[in-house]
C-alpha positions as CSV (number, residue, x, y, z in Angstrom):
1,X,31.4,12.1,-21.2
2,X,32.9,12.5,-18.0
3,X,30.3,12.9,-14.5
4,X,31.5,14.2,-11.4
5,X,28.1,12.8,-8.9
6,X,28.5,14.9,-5.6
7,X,26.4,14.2,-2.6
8,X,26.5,14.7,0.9
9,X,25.1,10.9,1.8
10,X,25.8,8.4,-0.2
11,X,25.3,4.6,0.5
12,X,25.8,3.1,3.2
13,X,23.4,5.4,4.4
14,X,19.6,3.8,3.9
15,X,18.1,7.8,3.6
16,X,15.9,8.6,0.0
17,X,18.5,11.1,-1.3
18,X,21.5,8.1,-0.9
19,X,19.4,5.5,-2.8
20,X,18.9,8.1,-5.8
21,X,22.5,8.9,-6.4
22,X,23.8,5.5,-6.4
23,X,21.2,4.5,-8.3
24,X,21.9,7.5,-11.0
25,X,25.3,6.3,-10.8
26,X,24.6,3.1,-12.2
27,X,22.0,4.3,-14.7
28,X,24.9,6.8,-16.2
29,X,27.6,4.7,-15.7
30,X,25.4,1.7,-17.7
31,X,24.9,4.2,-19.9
32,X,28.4,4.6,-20.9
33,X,29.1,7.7,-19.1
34,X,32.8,7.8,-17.3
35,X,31.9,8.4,-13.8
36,X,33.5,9.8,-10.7
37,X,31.7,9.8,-7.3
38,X,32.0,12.5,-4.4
39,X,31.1,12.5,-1.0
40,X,31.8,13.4,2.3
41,X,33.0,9.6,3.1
42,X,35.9,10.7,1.5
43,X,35.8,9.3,-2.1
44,X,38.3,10.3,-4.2
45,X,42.1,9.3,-3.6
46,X,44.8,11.7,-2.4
47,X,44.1,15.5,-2.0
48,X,40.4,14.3,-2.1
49,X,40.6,12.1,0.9
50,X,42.7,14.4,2.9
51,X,40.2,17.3,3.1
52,X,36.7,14.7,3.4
53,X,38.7,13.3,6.8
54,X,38.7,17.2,8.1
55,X,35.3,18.0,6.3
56,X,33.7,14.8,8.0
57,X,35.1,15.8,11.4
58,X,33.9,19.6,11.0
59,X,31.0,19.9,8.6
60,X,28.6,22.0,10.8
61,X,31.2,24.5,12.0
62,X,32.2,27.4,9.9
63,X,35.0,25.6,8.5
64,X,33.0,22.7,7.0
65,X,32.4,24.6,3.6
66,X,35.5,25.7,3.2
67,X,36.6,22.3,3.1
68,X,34.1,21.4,1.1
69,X,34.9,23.9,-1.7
70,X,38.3,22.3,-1.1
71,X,37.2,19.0,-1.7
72,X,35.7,19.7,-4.8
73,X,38.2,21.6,-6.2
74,X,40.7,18.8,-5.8
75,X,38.3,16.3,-7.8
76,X,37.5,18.9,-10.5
77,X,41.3,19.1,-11.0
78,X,42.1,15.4,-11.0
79,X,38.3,14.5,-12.9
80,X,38.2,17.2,-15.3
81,X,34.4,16.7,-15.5
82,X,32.6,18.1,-18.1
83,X,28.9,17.3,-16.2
84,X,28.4,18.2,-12.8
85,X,25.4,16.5,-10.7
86,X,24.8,17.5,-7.3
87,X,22.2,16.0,-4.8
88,X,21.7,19.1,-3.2
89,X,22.1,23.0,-3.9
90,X,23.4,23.0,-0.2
91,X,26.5,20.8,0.0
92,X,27.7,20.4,-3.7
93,X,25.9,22.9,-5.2
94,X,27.5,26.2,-4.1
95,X,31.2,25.0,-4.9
96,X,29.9,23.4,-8.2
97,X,28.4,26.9,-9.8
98,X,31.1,28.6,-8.4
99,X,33.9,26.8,-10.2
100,X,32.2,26.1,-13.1
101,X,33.2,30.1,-15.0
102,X,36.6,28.5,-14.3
103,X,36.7,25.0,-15.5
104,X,33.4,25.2,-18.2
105,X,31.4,22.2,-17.0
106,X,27.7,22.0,-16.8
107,X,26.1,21.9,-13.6
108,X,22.7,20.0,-12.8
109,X,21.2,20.6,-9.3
110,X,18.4,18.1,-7.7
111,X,15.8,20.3,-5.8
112,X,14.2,18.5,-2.8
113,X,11.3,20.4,-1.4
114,X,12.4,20.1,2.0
115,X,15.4,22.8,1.0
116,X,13.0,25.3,-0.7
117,X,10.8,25.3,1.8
118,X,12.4,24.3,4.9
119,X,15.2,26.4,7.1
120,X,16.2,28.1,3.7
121,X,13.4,29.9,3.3
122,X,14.3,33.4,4.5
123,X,17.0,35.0,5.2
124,X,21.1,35.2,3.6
125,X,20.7,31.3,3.4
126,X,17.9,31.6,1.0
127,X,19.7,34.3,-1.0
128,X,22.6,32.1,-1.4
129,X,20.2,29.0,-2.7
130,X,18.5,31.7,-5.0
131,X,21.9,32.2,-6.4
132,X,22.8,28.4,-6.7
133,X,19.5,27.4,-8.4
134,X,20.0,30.1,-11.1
135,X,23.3,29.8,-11.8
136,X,22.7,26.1,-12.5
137,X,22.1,24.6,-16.3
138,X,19.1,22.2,-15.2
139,X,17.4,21.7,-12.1
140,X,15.8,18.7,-10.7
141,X,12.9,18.8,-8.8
142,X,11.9,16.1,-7.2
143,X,8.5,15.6,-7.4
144,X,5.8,18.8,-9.0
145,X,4.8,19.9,-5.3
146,X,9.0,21.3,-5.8
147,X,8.8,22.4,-9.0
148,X,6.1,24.6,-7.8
149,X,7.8,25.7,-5.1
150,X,10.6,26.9,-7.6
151,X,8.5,28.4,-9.9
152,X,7.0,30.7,-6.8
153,X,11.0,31.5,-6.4
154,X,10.7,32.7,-9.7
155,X,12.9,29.5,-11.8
156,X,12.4,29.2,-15.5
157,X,10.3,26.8,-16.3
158,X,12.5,26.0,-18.8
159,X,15.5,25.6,-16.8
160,X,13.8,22.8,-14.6
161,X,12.7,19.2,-15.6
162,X,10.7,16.8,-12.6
163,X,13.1,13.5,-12.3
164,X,11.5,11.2,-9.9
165,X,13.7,8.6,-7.7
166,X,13.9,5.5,-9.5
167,X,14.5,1.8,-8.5
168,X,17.6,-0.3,-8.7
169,X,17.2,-3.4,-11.0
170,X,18.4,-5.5,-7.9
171,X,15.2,-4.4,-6.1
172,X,13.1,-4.9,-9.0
173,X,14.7,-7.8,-9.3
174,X,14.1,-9.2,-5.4
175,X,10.7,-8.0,-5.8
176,X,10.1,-10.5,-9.1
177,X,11.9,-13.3,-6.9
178,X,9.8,-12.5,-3.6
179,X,6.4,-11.6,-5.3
180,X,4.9,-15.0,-4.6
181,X,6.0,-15.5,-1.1
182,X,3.2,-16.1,1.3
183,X,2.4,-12.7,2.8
184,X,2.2,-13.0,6.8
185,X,-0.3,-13.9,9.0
186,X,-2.1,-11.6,10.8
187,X,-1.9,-9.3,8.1
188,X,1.5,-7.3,8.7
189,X,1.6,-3.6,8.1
190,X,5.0,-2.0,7.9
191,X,6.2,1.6,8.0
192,X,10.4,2.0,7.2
193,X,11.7,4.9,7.9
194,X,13.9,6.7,10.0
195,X,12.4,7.2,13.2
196,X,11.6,10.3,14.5
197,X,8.0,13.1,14.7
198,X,7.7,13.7,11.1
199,X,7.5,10.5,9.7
200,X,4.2,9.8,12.4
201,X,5.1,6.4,13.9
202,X,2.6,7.9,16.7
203,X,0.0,8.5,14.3
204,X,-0.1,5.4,13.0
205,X,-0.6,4.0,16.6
206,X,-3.0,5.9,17.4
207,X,-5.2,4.5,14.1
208,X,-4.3,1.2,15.3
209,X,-5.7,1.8,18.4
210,X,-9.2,2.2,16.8
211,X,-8.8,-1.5,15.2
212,X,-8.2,-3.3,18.4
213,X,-11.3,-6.0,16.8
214,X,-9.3,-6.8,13.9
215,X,-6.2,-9.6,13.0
216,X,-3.2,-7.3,12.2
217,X,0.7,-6.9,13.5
218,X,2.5,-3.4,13.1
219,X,6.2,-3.6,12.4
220,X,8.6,-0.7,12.3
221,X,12.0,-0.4,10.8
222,X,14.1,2.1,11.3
223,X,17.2,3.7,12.9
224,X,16.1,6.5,15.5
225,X,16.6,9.6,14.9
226,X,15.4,12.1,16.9
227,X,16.9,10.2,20.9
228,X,13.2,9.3,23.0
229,X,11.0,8.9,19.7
230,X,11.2,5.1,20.3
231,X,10.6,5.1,23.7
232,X,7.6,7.4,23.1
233,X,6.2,5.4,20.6
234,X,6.9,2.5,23.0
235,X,4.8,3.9,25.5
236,X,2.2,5.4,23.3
237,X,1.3,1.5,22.1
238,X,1.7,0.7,26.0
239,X,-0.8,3.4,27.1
240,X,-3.1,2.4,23.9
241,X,-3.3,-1.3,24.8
242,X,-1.7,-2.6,21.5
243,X,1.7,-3.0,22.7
244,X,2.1,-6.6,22.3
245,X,1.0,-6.4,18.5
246,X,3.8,-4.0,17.9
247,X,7.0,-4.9,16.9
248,X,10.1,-2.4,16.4
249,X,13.1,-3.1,14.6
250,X,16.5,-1.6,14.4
251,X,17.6,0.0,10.5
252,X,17.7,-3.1,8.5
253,X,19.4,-4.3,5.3
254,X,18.1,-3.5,2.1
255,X,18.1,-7.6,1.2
256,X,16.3,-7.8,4.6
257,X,13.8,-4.9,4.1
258,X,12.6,-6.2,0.9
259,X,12.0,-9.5,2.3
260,X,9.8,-7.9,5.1
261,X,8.2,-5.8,2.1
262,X,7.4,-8.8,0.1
263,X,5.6,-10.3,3.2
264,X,3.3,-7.3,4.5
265,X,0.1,-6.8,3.5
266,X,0.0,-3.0,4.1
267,X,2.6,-0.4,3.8
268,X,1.8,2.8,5.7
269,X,3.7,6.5,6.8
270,X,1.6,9.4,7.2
271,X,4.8,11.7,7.2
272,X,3.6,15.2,9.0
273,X,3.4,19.2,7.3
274,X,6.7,20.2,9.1
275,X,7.2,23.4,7.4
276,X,11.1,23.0,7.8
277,X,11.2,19.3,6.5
278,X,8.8,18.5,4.2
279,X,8.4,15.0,2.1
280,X,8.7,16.1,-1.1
281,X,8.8,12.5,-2.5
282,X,9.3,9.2,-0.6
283,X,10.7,6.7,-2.4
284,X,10.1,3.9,0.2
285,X,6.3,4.4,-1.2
286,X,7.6,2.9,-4.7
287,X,9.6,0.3,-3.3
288,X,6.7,-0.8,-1.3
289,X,5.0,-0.8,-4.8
290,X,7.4,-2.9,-6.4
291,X,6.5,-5.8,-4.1
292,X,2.4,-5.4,-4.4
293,X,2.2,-3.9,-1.5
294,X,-0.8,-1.1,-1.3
295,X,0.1,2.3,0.6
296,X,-1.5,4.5,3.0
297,X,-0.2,8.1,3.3
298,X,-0.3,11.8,4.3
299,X,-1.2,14.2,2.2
300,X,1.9,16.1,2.5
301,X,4.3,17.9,-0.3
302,X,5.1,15.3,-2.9
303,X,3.5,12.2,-1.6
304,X,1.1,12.5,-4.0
305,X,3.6,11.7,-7.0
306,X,4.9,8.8,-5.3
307,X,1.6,7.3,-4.2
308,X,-0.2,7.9,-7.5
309,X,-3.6,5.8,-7.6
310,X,-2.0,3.2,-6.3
311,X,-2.8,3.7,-2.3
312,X,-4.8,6.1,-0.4
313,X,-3.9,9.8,0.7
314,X,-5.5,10.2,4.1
315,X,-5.4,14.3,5.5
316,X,-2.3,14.7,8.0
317,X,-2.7,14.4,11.4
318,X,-5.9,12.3,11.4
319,X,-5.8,9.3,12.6
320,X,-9.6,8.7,12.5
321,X,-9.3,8.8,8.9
322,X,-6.2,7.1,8.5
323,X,-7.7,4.0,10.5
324,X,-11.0,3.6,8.3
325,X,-8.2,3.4,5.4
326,X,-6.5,0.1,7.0
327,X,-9.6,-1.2,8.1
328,X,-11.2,-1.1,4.6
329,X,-8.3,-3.0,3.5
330,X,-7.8,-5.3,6.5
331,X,-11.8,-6.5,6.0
332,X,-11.2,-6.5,2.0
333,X,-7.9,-8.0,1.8
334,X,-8.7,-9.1,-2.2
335,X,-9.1,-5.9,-3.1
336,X,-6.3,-3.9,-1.5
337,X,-4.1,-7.2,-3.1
338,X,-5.5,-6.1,-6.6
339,X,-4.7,-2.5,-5.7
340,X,-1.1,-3.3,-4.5
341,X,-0.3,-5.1,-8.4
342,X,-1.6,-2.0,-9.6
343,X,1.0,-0.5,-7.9
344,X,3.5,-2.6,-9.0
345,X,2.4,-2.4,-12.6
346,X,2.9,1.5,-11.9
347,X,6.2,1.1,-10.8
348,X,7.3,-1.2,-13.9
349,X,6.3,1.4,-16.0
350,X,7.5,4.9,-14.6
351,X,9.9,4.0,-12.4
352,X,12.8,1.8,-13.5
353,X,16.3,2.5,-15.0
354,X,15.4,2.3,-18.4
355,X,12.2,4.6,-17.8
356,X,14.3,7.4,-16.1
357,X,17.5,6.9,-19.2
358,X,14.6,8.0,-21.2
359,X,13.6,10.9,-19.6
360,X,17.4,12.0,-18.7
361,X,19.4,11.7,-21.4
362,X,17.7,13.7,-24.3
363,X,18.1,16.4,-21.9
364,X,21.3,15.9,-20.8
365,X,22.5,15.8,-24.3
366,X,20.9,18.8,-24.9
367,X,23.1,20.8,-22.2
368,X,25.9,20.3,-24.8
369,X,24.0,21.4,-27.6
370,X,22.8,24.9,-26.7
């Protein structure tokens, strides 16, 4: 079967939705699927690369989905596709249920809650999503806090199946070779993410603040996003007195990041409510899994699926809480250890290649049966 995979980021961007499409790449392509991947990088050859220079140069004015619609028209011609993925209803989405009376493909759409419930909420935008997300043959929300939203939007239930992000076998695989490294000394809590308000890089300071009497180091790696977070955060440990036993780092490599993972003792990001961008997952909860590593989050959209029992859900925007979390853990280091390998043994379960080719391909085949 040919796959046409359409997404607006793609790797080497570090963000969630990047790391699930090349990863469902190679989990159809090992699967024995032909596969073709789109994206505003310009893959593709020719025609293909032409418009993504133009589309990458004007994507948020009012030409930018013309040229998209362009741009997938020219791989649908030269692909033929007969399955359609998109990453987003957004980007993708729209051309790929447009075209698809014309060319007789199927189209699967993955729902992140952030689009359901974010700026797309209201208005001609949400109309236009409405008519995306029904016009698709299979939706795939996310985590359940999306397929709820859905359902509220009025989706069949039967139209929509929950595919969780997965991990790569080479992390799994760095995480078996690192498992047994020493872990650092004071115990090192680590947040990755990009860096701006609603991940809550300031919240977590301000619960480290409260554990001034206890060994720790806080490291955080992350391109900024939002210009002045840093610096705020910067000044926020300054003003709190824990400065010195905070360390930030730049966006890292993923061989690099693991490495760090494998050495912390606490992974943490208490990601804020933000009614317009909502975690609806979190993926670099699993991966922090995969290495033992016990979590600490919000209780925000989909954490929850992502965390599982494996970590604690604190309430957002409470640091008071979240800091009686990490200092239960700091003072009982054997058993947050035993909770982080019950984490991992999660992961190994319900979250690998071979777990999600289960779940996805029945379905899949079913598309073509109907």
């Amino acid at each position: 079967m040919r796959v046409l995979l359409c997404s607006h980021v793609y790797p080497p961007d570090g963000g969630g939705v990047a790391a699930f499409a090349y990863d469902l790449m190679l989990l159809l392509k090992n699967s024995g699927y032909e596969m073709r991947v789109l994206h505003e990088l310009g893959e593709g050859s020719g025609a293909c690369r032409f418009f993504a220079a133009f589309m990458h140069r004007h994507r948020r004015s009012r030409v930018g989905m013309p040229l998209r619609f362009l741009h997938f028209l020219c791989a649908v011609v030269a692909f033929r596709p007969q399955l359609v993925i998109c990453s987003t209803w957004l980007h993708y989405g729209l051309p790929a249920v447009w075209f698809a009376r014309f060319f007789g493909y199927k189209v699967v759409i993955q729902v992140h809650g952030s689009e359901v419930r974010g700026r797309f909420k209201q208005g001609y935008r949400h109309a236009r999503m409405m008519r995306a997300l029904h016009a698709a043959d299979l939706l795939w929300p996310n985590s359940h806090f999306t397929q709820e939203l859905l359902a509220d939007y009025g989706c069949s239930p039967t139209k929509m199946q929950v595919i969780h992000p997965f991990l790569s076998a080479e992390l799994l695989q760095a995480a078996q070779e690192h498992r047994h490294l020493p872990r650092d000394h004071p115990p090192l809590i680590l947040t990755a993410a990009h860096l701006y308000p609603r991940k809550g890089v300031d919240l977590v300071l301000r619960a480290l603040a409260r554990l001034r009497d206890l060994e720790w180091q806080y490291v955080i790696a992350g391109a900024e996003a939002r210009p002045g977070y840093r610096r705020f955060c910067q000044d926020l440990a300054q003003d709190l007195g824990i400065a010195t036993r905070v360390r930030f780092l730049d966006r890292l490599p993923r061989a690099d990041l693991w490495k760090l993972m494998a050495r912390s003792t606490i992974f943490v990001m208490t990601s804020r409510p933000d009614p317009d961008d909502i975690e609806s997952f979190g993926i670099v909860y699993i991966e922090a899994q995969a290495f033992g590593v016990v979590c600490a989050a919000a209780r925000v959209g989909g954490v929850a699926d992502a965390v599982g029992d494996a970590g604690a859900l604190v309430p957002p925007e409470d640091p008071k809480a979240l800091a009686a979390v990490l200092r239960e853990w700091l003072t009982h280091p054997v058993a947050a250890r035993r909770l982080g390998e019950h984490g991992r043994a999660r992961v190994l379960a319900s979250f690998t290649e071979k777990a999600r080719r289960e779940q996805i391909m029945p379905r899949l085949q079913s598309l073509f049966q109907d």
